[in-house]
N, C-alpha and C positions, 0 to 999 in steps of 0.2 A: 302077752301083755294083759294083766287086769285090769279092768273096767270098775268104776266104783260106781255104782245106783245112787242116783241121790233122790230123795223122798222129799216132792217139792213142799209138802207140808211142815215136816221136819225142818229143812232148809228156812223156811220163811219164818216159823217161830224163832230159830236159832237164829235170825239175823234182828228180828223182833226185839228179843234178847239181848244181844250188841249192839243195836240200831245207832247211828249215828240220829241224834235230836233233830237237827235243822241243816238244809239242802238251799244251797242262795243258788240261782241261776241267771247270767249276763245272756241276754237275748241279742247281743248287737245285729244279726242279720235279720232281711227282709224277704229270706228267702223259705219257701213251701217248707222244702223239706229238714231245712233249719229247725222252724220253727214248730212242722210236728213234731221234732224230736225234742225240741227243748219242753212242750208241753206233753208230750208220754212218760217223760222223765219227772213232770215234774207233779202229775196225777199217779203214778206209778209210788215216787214218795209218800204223796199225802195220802193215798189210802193204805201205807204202811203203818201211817199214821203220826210223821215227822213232819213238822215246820218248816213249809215251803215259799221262799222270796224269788219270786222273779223280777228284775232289773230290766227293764227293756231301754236303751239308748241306741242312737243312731239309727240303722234301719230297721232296728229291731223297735221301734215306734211307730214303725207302720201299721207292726200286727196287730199294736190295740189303738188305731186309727181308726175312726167309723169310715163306712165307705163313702167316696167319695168325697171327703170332708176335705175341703181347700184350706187353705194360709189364710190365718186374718192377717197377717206379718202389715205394716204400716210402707215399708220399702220394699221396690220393685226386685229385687233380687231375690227376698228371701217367698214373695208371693208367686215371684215364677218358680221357682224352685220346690213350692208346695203343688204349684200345677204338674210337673215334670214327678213329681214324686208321687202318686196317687197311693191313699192307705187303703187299709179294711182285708182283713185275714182272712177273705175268697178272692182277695184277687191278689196273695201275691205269687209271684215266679218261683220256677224251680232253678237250683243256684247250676246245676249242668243241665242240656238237653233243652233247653227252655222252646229254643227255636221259633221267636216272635208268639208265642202263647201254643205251642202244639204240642208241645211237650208236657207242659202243665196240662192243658186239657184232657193227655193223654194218659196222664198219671191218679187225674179226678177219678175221671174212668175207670181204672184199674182201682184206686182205692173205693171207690163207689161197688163194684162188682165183688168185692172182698170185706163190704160192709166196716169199712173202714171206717171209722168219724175224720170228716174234716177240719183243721184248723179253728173254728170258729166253735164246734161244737167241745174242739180239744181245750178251748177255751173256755167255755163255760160249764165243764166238768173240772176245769181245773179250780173255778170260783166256788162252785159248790160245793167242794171239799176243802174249801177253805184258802187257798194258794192266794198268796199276797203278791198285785201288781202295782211296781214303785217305775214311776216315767221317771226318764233322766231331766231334770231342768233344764239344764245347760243345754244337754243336744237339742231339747225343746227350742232352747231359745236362738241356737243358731239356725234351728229347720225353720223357724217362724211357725212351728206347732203349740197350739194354745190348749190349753185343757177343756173346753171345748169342744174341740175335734177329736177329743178320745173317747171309748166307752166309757159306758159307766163302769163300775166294779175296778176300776184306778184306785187304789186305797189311798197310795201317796206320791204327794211330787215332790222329789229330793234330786239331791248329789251326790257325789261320789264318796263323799263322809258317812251319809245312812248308807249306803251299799258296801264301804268295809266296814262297819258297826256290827252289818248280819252277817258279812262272811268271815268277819272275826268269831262269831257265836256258833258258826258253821261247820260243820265236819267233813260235808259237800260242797265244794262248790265248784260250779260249772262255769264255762264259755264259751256262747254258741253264736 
């Protein structure tokens, strides 16, 4: 059986070349390794040099939660529910192995010793390459999360109408 070489220089102009434009990414998990990969993928894009929308809803609102930041929510349900739900993209879980935080701590570790960036920093490599963060409204407004409680570098707060606008313009898109 032959084997083909491929010349990853080659490879990356020729896909340069073809590149799909623009890459929309749905973040809905709150989970570590979710969410590095939905941000590898989505800095991986934009230093390709394609137009990158990440969507974050549901618990994937966690990841651009500041930490620690509670519910202003007005009613006791949706403020415990912000308590029960803590944000901020060092402290979320890994979606297998979690095992009450040891799994996570044991995966920091391993990404720390492998000079990994973490989530946060995956995060802000993804802002300085330009990568557009749209919070969901709605899920906003059922979690009792307020814009406020999110980072800055939030470009915009929409619905589900701007998120198929960009994955209509999209040649990408993802769901994570």
């Amino acid at each position: 059986m032959a084997t083909a070489q491929i010349e990853p220089t080659a490879a990356l102009a020729e896909l340069r070349d073809s590149k799909a434009d623009r890459v929309t990414i749905v973040l809905l998990s709150g989970d570590l390794d979710k969410a590095m990969a939905a941000f590898i993928i989505a800095t991986g894009a934009a230093a390709m040099g394609m137009q990158v929308t990440v969507f974050f809803t549901f618990w994937g609102l966690n990841t651009i939660r500041k930490k620690g930041a509670s519910s202003a929510a007005s009613d006791w349900l949706r403020r415990m529910f912000g308590l029960l739900n803590r944000g901020g993209a060092d402290m979320l879980p890994l979606s297998r192995f979690h095992f009450w935080g040891l799994g996570t701590k044991m995966m920091q570790m391993v990404m720390k010793q492998n000079r990994m960036p973490g989530v946060p920093e995956l995060m802000q490599m993804a802002l300085d390459l330009g990568v557009r963060f749209i919070a969901c409204t709605t899920t906003m407004g059922l979690m009792g999360i307020t814009k406020d409680t999110l980072i800055d570098g939030v470009d915009q707060f929409a619905g589900v109408t701007t998120y198929l606008a960009e994955a209509r313009q999209g040649s990408v898109n993802l769901f994570i």
